[in-house]
C-alpha positions in Angstrom: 115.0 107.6 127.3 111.4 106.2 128.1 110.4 104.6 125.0 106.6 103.6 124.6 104.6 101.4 122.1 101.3 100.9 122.4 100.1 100.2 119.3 100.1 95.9 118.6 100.5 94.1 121.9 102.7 97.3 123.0 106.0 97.4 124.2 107.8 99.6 126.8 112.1 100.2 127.0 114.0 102.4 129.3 117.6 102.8 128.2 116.9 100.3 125.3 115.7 97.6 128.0 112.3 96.1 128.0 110.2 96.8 131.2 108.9 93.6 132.6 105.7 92.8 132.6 104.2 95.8 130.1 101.5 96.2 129.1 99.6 93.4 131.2 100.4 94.1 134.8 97.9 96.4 137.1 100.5 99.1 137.2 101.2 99.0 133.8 97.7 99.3 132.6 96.9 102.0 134.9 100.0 103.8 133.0 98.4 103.2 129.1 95.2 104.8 130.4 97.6 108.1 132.1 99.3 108.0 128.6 96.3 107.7 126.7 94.8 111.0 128.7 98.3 112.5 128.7 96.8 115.8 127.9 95.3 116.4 132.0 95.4 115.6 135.2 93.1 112.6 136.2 91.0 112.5 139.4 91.8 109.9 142.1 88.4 109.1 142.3 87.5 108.8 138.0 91.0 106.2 138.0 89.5 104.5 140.8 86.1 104.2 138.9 87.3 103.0 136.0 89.3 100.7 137.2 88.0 99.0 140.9 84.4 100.2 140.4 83.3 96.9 141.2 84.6 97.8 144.9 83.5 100.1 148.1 85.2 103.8 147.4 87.6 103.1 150.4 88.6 99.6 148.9 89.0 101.4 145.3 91.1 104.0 146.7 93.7 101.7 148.1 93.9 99.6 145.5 94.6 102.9 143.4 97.4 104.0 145.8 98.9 100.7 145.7 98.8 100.5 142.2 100.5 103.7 142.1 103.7 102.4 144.7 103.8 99.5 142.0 104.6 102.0 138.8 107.0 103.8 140.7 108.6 100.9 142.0 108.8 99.3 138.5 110.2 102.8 136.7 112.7 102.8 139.5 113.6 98.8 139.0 114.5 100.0 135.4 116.6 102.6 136.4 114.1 105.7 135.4 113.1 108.6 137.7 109.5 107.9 138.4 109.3 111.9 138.8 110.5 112.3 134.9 107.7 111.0 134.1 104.7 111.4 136.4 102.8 114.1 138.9 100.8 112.5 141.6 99.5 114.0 144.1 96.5 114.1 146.8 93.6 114.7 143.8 95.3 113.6 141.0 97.5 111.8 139.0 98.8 112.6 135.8 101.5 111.3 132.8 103.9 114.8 133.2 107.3 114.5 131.8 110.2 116.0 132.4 112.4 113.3 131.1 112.5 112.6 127.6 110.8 109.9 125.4 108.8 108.6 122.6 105.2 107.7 122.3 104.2 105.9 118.9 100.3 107.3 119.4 101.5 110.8 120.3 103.6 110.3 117.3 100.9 109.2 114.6 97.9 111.8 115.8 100.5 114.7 115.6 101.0 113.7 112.0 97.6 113.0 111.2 95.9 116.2 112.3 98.4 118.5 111.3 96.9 117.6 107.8 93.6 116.6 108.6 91.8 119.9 106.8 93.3 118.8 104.0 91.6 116.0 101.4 93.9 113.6 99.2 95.1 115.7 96.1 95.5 118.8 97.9 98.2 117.1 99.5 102.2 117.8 98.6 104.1 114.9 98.2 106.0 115.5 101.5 103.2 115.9 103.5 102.0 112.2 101.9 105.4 110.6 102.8 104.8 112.4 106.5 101.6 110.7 106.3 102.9 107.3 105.4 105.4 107.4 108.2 102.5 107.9 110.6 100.3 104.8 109.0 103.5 102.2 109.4 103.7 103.3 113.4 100.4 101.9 113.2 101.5 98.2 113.5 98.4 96.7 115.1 95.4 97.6 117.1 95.5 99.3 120.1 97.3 97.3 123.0 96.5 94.0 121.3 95.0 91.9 124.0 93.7 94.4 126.4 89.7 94.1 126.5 89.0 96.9 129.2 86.3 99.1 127.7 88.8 101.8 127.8 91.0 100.5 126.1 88.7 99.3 123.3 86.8 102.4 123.0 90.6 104.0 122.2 91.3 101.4 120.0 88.5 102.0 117.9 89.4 105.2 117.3 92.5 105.6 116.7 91.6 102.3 113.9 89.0 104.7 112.3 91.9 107.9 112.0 94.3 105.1 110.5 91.8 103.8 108.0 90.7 107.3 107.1 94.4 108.3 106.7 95.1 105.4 104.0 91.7 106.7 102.3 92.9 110.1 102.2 96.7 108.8 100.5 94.7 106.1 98.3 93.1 109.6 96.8 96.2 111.3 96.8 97.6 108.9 94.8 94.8 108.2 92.4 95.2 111.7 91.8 98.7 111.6 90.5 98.4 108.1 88.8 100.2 106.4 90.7 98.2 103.2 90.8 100.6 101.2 92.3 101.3 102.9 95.6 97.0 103.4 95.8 96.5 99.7 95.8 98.8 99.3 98.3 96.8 101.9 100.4 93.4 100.2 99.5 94.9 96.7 100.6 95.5 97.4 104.0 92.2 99.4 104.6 90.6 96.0 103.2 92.5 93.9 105.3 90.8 96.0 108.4 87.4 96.7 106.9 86.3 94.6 103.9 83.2 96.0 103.5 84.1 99.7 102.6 82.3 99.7 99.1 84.1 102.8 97.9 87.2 101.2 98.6 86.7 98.5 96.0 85.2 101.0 93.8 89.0 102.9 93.6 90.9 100.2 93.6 88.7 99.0 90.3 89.4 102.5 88.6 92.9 102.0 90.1 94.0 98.5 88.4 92.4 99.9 85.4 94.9 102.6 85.6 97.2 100.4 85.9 96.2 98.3 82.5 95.0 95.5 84.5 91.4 94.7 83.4 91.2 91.3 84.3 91.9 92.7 88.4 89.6 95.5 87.9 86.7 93.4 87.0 87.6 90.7 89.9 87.9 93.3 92.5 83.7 93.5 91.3 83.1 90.0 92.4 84.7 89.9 95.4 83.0 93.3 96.5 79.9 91.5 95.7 80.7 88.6 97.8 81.9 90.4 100.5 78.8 92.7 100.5 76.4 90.0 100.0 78.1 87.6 102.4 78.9 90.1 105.5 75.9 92.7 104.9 73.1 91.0 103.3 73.2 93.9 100.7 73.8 94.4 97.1 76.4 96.9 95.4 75.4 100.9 94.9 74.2 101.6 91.6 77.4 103.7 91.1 79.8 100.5 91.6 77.6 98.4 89.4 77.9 101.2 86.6 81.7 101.6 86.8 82.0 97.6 86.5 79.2 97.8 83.5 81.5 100.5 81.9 84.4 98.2 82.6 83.2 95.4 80.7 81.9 97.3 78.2 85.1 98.7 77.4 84.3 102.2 77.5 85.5 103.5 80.6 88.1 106.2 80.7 90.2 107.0 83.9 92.3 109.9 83.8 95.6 108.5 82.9 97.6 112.1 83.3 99.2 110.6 86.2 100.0 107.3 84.5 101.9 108.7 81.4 104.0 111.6 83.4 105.1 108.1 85.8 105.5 106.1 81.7 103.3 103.7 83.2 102.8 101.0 80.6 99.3 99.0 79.5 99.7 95.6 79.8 100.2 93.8 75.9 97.9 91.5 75.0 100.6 88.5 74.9 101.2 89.3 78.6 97.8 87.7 79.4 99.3 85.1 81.4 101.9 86.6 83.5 98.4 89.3 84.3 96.2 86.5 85.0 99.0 84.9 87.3 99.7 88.3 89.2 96.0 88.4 89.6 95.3 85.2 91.2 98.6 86.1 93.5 96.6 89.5 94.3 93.4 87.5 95.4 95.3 85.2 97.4 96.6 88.1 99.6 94.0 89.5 99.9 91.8 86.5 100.9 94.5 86.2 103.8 94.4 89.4 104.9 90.2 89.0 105.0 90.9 86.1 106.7 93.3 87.3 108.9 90.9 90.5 109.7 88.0 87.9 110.5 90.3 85.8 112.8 90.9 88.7 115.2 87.4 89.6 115.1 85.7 87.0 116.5 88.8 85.8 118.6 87.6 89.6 120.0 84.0 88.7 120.6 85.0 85.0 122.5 87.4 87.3 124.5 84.4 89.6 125.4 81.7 86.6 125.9 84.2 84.7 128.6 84.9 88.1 130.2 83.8 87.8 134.0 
């Protein structure tokens, strides 16, 4: 069995062994982008485009075919049947299989569109653990390391259905009052986009839910900083009234959820152990920011020294 990852820095196995050199080899590459357009045929010439432009059409085309000998040559070398698993011929070229295998992006948009008519609480719970098994394949960006505008272009995509996924569970669960398992939701889509203002809104009403004041007014400030720092822009008037209710004390989530779950409020002589799961809460989160920023500019530097 051909096994494919290609989300994170990817990873390729035939019969449980690694194939050497994937993703970062010519040959290898050329096979992300057929697996990426699995759903048609590709022309000779559009592969050759996109990937020897910079050369005469004769000089493209042969480096095309001999890119080509190379990924059969490998898929042999690891024991598969190249013709399991693609169709070339004199137009095109194309990602067919007739062997079995498993493709972690086929895997996650199956998943995702299946319910993507459907908004957070219209959910069932077993179409949100379905949906949660399709957010965990997503272990990184899209080939990890790979700066071809192809592959970037995919990447950003298939990032914007992940985030947009989480969103869609972070409602789900808001809607049952299950603050725990929202947070968890609103963490990661932080830790890839900081800046989403009605993110930090939830997760305000959602640590509230939870009993935890002190965390809800927090998450304010740092959606301040963040907004002010990365944008240049101040909070919408509805996030500064939720935090002005907040303070005031007079806010009033729907806590349905929280008493079917016999969620308990934090006691008053538990401030300590609250303040100290708080400042562990920031610290995560800082790291993931961090984290998030890291990649992002290593990205650009990647870009800027591209030849």
């Amino acid at each position: 069995m051909l096994v494919l990852e290609l989300f994170g820095t990817g990873h390729a196995y035939y019969a449980e062994q690694p194939l050497p050199g994937f993703p970062g080899r010519q040959p290898w590459l050329l096979f992300c982008y057929l697996l990426l357009h699995r759903r048609q045929p590709l022309s000779r010439e559009r592969l050759a485009a996109v990937f020897w432009g910079d050369y005469s059409t004769s000089t493209s085309r042969k480096h095309l075919r001999n890119a080509l000998w190379r990924m059969r040559r490998a898929l042999q070398s690891a024991g598969a049947c190249p013709d399991d698993y693609l169709r070339i011929n004199d137009d095109s070229v194309s990602f067919s299989p007739s062997g079995r295998y498993s493709l972690d992006i086929e895997k996650f948009e199956t998943i995702i569109t299946s319910y993507q008519h459907l908004s957070g609480p219209e959910l069932t719970p077993d179409m949100a653990l379905q949906l949660e098994q399709a957010v965990d394949l997503y272990t990184g960006d899209l080939l990890t390391g790979v700066y071809a505008d192809w592959s970037l272009l995919e990447s950003e995509r298939l990032n914007l259905l992940y985030l947009n996924t989480l969103a869609k569970l972070m409602d789900f669960y808001e809607s049952r009052g299950d603050a725990e398992s929202g947070l968890a939701c609103g963490r990661r889509i932080l830790a890839c986009d900081n800046t989403r203002e009605k993110v930090h809104r939830q997760m305000m009403r959602l640590y509230w839910m939870a009993g935890d004041r002190s965390a809800a007014l927090a998450q304010y400030d740092l959606c301040v900083q963040i907004l002010a720092e990365t944008l240049g822009v101040s909070p919408l008037p509805e996030t500064v009234q939720l935090y002005r209710q907040m303070k005031e004390g007079y806010f009033e989530p729907n806590v349905a959820g929280r008493r079917r779950r016999g969620r308990p409020s934090f006691s008053p002589c538990a401030k300590e152990v609250q303040e100290a799961l708080f400042r562990v809460r920031q610290l995560q989160a800082t790291v993931a920011q961090v984290g998030a920023e890291l990649d992002r500019i290593e990205r650009q530097l990647n870009r800027a020294l591209r030849p």
